[in-house]
MIDRENTI-760633 format. One record per residue (C-alpha): x, y, z. Coordinates in pm, whole numbers, padded with zeros to 5 digits, always signed. Example, Ala and Ser with C-alpha at 12.3 -4.5 7.8 and 13.67 -1.06 7.14 Angstrom:
2
+01230-00450+00780 +01367-00106+00714 
//
This chain:
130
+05630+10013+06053 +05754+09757+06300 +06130+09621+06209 +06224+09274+06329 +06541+09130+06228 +06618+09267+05873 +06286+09272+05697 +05987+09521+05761 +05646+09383+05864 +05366+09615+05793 +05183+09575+06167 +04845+09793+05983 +04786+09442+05820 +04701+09283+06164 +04398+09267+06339 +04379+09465+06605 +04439+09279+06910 +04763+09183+06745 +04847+09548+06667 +04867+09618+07046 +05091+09357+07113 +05405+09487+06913 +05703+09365+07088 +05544+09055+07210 +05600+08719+07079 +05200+08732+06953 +05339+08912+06649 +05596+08675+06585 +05390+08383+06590 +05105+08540+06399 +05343+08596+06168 +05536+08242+06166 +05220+08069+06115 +05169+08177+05755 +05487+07977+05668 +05354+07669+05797 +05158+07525+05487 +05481+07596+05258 +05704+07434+05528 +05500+07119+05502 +05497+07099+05167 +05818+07148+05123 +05930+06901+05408 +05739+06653+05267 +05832+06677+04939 +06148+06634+05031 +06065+06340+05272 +05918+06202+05004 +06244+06158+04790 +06396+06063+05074 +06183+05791+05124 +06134+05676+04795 +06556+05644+04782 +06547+05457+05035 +06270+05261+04927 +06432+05235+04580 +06764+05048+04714 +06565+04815+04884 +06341+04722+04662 +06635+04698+04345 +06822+04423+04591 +06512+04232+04606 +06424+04218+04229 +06811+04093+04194 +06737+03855+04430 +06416+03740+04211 +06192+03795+04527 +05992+04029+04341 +05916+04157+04010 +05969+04504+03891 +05621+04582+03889 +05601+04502+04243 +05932+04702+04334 +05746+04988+04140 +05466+04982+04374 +05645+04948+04698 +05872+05223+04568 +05544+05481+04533 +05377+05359+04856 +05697+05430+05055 +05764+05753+04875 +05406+05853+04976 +05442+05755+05310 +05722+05933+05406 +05625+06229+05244 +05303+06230+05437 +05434+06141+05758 +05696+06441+05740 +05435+06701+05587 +05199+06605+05884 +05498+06622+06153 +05629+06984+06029 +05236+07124+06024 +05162+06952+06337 +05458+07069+06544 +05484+07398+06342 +05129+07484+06435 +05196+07462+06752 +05481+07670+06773 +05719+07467+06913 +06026+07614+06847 +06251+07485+07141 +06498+07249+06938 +06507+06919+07102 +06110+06954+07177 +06081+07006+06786 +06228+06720+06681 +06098+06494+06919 +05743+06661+06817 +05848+06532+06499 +05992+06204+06559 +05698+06138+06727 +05429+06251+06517 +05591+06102+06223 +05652+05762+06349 +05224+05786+06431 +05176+05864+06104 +05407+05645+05940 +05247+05335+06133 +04892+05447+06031 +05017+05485+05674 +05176+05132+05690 +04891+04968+05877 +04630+05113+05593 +04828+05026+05319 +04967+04695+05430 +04877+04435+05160 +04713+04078+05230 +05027+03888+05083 +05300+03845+05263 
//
């Protein structure tokens, strides 16, 4: 049994071209990558609320206003919600798939790829009234 940090990782479980790498960052990332679909989830999940706050106190000033109508803040609200949540679950599975764990090169990995996908989202779901 191979012990990294303070949990035991069974290495018999590996293929073996993995197995003879013990002590090399192979393991580690083999091992990282299994996280990756639960980290985007959970990112965008929580991008998503983000968002859709954000959205939210936008969209309440402008139905005070009488620029639009609830049902219209309603919408906007779940289109931005989406698209945030989107944008971040693609960032974290982009840049965690390719194992970039060097701080400032993750998050501008995921600055990037976010604002990409946020602009495709926008651009897609744009309506024809402005």
């Amino acid at each position: 049994m191979y012990y990294h940090s303070s949990y035991p990782v069974n290495v018999s479980s590996y293929p073996a071209n993995v197995r003879t790498n013990i002590g090399t960052n192979l393991v580690a990332d083999t091992r990282l990558t299994a996280y990756a679909p639960r980290a985007a989830f959970t990112m965008g999940a929580i991008g998503a609320v983000v968002g859709g706050t954000s959205a939210a106190a936008q969209n309440i000033r402008q139905v005070k206003a009488g620029e639009i109508n609830p049902q219209e803040a309603a919408g906007n609200i779940i289109k931005e919600a989406a698209g945030a949540g989107i944008s971040v679950a693609t960032a974290t599975a982009v840049v965690g798939g390719m194992g970039v764990n060097r701080g400032f090169f993750s998050l501008l990995g995921m600055v990037v790829v976010a604002t990409g996908t946020k602009y495709f989202w926008d651009a897609i779901t744009a309506s024809e009234k402005k």
